[in-house]
Backbone as CSV, one residue per row, in Angstrom:
resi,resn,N_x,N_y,N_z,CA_x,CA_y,CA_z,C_x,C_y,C_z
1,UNK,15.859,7.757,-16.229,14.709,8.140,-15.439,15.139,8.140,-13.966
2,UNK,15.063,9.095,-13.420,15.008,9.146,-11.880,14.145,8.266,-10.843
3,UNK,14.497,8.068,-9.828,13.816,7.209,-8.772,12.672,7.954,-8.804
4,UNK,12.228,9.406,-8.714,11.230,10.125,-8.208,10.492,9.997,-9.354
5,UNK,10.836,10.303,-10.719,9.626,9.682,-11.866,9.371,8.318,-11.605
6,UNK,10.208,7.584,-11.280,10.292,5.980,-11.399,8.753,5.940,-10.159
7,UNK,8.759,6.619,-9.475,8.257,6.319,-7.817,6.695,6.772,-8.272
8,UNK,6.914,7.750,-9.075,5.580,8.946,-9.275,5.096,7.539,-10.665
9,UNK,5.581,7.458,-11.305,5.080,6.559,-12.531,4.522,4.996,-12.194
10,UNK,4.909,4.949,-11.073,4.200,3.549,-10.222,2.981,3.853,-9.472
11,UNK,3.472,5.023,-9.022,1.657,5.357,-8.249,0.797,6.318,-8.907
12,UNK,0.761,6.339,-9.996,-0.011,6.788,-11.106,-0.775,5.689,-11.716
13,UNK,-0.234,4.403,-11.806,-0.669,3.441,-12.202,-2.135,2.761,-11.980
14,UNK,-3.393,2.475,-12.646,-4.640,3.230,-12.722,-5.091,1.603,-11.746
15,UNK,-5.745,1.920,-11.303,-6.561,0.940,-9.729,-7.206,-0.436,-11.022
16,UNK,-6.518,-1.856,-11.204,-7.275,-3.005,-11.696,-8.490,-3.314,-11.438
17,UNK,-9.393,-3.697,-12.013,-10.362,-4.677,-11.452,-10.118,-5.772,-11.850
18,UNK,-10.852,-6.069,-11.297,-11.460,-8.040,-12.238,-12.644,-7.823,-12.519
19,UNK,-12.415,-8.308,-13.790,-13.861,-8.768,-14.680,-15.025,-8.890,-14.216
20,UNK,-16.412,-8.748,-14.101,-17.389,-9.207,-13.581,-18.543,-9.425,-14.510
21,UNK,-18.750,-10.724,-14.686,-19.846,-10.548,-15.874,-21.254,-11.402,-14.713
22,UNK,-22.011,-10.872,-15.914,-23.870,-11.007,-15.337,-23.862,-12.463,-15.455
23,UNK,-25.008,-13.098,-14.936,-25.611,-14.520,-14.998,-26.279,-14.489,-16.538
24,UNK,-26.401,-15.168,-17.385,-26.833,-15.564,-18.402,-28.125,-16.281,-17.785
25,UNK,-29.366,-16.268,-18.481,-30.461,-16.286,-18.657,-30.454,-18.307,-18.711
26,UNK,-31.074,-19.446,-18.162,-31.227,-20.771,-18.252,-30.342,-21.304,-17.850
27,UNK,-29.247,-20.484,-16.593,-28.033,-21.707,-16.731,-28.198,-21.977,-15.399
28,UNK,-28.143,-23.070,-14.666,-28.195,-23.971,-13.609,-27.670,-23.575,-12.964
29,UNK,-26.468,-23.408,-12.836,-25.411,-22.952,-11.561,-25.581,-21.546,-11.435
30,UNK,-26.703,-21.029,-11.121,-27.018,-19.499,-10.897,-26.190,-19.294,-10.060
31,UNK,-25.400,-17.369,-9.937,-24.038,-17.488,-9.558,-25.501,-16.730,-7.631
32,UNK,-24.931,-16.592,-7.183,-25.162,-15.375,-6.212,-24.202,-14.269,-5.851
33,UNK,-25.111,-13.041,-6.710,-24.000,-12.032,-6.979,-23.464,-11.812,-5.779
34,UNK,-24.209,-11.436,-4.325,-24.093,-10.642,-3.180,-22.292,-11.622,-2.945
35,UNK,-21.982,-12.393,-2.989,-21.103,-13.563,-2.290,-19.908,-12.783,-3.698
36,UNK,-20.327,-13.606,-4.940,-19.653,-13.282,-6.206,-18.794,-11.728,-5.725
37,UNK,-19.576,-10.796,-5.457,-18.981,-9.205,-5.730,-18.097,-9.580,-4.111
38,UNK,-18.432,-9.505,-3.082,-17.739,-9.432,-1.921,-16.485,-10.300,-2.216
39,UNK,-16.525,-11.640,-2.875,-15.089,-12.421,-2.797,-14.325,-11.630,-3.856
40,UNK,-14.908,-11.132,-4.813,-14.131,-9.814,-6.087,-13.606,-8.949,-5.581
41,UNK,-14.559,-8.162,-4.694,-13.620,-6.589,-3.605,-13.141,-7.346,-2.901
42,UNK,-12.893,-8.384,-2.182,-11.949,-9.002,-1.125,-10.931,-9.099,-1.860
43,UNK,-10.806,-9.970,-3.142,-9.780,-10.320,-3.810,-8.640,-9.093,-4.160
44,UNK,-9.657,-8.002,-4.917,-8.829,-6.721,-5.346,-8.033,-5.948,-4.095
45,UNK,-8.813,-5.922,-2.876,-8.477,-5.230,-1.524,-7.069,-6.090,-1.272
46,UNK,-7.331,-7.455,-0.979,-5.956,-8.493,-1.085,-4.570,-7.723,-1.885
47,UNK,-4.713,-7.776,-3.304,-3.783,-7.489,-4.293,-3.223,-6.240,-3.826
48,UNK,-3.996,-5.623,-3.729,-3.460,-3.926,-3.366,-2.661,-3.644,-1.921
49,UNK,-3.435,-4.712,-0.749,-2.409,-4.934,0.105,-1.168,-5.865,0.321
50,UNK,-0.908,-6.241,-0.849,0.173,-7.658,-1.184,1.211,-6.051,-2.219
51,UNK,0.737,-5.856,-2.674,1.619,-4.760,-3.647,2.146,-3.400,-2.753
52,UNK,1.315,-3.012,-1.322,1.862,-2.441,-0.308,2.793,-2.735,0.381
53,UNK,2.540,-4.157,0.951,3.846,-4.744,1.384,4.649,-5.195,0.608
54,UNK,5.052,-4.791,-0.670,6.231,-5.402,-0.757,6.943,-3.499,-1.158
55,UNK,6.153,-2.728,-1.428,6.614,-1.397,-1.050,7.541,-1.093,0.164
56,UNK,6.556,-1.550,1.175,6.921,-1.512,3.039,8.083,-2.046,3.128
57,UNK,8.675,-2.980,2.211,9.516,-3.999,2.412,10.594,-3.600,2.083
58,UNK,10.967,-2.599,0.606,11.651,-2.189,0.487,12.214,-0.998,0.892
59,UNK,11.135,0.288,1.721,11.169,0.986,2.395,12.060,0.886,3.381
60,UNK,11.607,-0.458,4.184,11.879,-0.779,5.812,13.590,-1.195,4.927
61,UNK,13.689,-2.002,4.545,15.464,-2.333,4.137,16.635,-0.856,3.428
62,UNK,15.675,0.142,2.945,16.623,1.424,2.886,16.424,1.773,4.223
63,UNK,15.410,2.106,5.114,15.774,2.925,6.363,16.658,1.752,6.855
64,UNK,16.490,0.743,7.093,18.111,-0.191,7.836,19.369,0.464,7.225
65,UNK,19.353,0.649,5.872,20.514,0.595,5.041,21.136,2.006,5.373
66,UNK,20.236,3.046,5.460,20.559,4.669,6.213,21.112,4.532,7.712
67,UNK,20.242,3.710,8.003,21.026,3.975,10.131,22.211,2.991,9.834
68,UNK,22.374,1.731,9.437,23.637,1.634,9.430,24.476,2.046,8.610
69,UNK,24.325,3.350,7.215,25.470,4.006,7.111,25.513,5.099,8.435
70,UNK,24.504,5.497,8.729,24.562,6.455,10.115,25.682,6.202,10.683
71,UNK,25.584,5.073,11.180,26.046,4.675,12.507,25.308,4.231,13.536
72,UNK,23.719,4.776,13.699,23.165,5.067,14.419,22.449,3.669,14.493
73,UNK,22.075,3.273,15.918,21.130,1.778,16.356,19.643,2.202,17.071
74,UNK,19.668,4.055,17.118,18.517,4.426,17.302,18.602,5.958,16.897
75,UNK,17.307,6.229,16.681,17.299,7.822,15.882,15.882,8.598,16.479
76,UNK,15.667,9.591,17.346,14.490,9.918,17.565,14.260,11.421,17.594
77,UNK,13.542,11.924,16.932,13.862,13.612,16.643,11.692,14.023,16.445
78,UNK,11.383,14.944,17.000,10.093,15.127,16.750,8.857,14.117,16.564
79,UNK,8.907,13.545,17.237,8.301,12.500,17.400,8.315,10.908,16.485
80,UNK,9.721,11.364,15.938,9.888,9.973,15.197,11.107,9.426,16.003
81,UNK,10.444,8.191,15.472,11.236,6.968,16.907,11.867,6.206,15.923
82,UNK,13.208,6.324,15.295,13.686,4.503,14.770,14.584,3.865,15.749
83,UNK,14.147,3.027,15.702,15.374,1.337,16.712,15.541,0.328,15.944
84,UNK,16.922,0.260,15.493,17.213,-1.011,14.862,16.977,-1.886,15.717
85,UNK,16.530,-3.232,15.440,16.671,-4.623,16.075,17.368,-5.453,15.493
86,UNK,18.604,-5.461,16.266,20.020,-5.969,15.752,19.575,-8.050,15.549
87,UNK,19.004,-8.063,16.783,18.408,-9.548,16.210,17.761,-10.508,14.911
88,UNK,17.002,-9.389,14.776,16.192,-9.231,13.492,16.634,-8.838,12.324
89,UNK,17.135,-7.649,12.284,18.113,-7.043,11.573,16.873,-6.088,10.665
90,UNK,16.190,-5.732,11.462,14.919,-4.788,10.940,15.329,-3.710,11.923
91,UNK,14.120,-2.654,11.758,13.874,-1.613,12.216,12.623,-1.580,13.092
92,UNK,12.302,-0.405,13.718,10.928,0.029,14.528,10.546,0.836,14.274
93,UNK,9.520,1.276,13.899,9.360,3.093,13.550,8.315,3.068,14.403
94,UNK,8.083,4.444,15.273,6.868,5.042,15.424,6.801,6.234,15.215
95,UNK,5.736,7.078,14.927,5.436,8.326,14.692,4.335,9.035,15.471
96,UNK,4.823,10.385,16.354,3.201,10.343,16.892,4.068,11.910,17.514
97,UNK,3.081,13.003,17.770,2.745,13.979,17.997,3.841,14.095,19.208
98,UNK,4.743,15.060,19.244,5.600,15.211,20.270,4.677,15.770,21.903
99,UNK,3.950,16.484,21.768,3.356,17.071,22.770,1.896,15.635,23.213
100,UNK,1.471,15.184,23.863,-0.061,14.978,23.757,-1.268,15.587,23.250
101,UNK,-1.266,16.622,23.569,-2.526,17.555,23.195,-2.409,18.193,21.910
102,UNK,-1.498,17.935,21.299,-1.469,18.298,19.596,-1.333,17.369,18.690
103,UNK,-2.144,17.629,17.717,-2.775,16.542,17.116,-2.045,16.653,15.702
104,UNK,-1.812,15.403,15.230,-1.330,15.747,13.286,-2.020,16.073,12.614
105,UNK,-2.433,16.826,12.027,-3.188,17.141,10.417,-2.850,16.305,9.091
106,UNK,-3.510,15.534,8.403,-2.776,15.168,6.741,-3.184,16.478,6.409
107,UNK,-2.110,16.657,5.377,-2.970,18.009,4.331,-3.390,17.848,3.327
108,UNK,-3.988,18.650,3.409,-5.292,18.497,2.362,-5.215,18.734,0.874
109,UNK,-5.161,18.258,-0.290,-4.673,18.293,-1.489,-6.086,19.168,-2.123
């Protein structure tokens, strides 16, 4: 299997929830849903940004692994900016519109 199925077959992978069941009818420790559902979407929002960064993570260690086969300790072409930080032994990225007054588009699927 290729990296690009490998890559496409991970983000295909269908959005989890957690469980949520109703209050049962006589039981004492009545839950309060409003609190219950918000700490549930907090929790799921959490997971999904814990499973991003460790994406980011491996991202950010191939672009290191590219500029130093480069050669290169900085790379900036159309408005992309990389700077290794030799201290750190990370990278910098920024991205942003070469001109001011022109703006990026995402496109639209």
């Amino acid at each position: 299997m290729t990296k690009k199925k490998a890559k496409a077959k991970k983000a295909a992978k269908p959005k989890r929830r957690i469980p949520r069941q109703d209050a049962l009818p006589g039981m004492e420790d009545a839950p309060i849903k409003a609190i219950e559902t918000a700490a549930l979407d907090y929790a799921e929002i959490r997971d999904q940004r814990q499973e991003l960064t460790t994406q980011e993570v491996d991202l950010k260690k191939k672009l290191l692994d590219l500029m130093h086969r480069e050669g290169k300790t900085e790379y900036k072409r159309n408005g992309i900016s990389v700077t290794v930080v030799t201290e750190d032994e990370t990278v910098k990225v920024r991205v942003r519109a070469e001109e001011p007054n022109v703006e990026v588009e995402a496109a639209s699927a």
